[in-house]
C-alpha positions as CSV (number, residue, x, y, z in Angstrom):
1,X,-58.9,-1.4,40.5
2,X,-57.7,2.0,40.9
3,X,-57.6,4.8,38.1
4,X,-54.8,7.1,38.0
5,X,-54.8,9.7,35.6
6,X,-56.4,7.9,32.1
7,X,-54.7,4.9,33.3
8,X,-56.6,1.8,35.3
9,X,-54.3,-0.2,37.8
10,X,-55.2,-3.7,38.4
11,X,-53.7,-5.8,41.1
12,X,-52.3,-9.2,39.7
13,X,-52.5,-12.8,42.3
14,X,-48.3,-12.5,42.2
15,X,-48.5,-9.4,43.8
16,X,-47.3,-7.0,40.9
17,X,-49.3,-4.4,39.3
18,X,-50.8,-3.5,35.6
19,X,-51.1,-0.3,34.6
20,X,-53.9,0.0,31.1
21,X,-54.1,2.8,29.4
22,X,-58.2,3.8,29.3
23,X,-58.0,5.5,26.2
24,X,-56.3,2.2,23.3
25,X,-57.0,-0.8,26.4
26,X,-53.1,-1.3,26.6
27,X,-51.2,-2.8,29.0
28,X,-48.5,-0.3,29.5
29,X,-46.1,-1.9,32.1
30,X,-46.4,-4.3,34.9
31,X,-44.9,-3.6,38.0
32,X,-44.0,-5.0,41.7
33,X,-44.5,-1.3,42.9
34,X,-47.0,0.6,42.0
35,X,-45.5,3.7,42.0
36,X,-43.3,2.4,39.1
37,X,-45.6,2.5,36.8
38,X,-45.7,6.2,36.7
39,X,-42.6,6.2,34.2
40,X,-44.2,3.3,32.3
41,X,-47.4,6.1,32.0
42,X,-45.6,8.6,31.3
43,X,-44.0,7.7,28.4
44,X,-46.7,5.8,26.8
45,X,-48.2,7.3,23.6
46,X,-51.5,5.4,21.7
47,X,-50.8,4.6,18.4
48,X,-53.9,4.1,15.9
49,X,-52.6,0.4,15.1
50,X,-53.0,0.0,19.4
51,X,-56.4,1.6,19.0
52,X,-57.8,-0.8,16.3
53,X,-57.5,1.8,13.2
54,X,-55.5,1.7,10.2
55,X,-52.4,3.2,9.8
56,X,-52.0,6.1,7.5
57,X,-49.9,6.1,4.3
């Protein structure tokens, strides 16, 4: 598993990808190339409701 950055990318049997996000555990994107998953990163944003807290009203 390699850690890019506050992300974790774990190599899948099919030969794509995963790219978690260390901080809420989410999956952010899933990829054939790795280097794809840097947009998938990059845009990604941890919400309290991926993080296991309530929302605010």
């Amino acid at each position: 598993m390699k850690t890019e950055k506050g992300f974790a990318h774990r190599a899948n049997k099919d030969g794509s990808f995963d790219s978690i996000c260390l901080k809420c555990y989410a999956t952010v994107g899933t990829a054939y190339d790795e280097s794809d998953l840097d947009a998938m990163e990059a845009v990604h944003h941890c919400t309290e409701w991926l993080m296991g807290r309530p929302a605010k009203a």
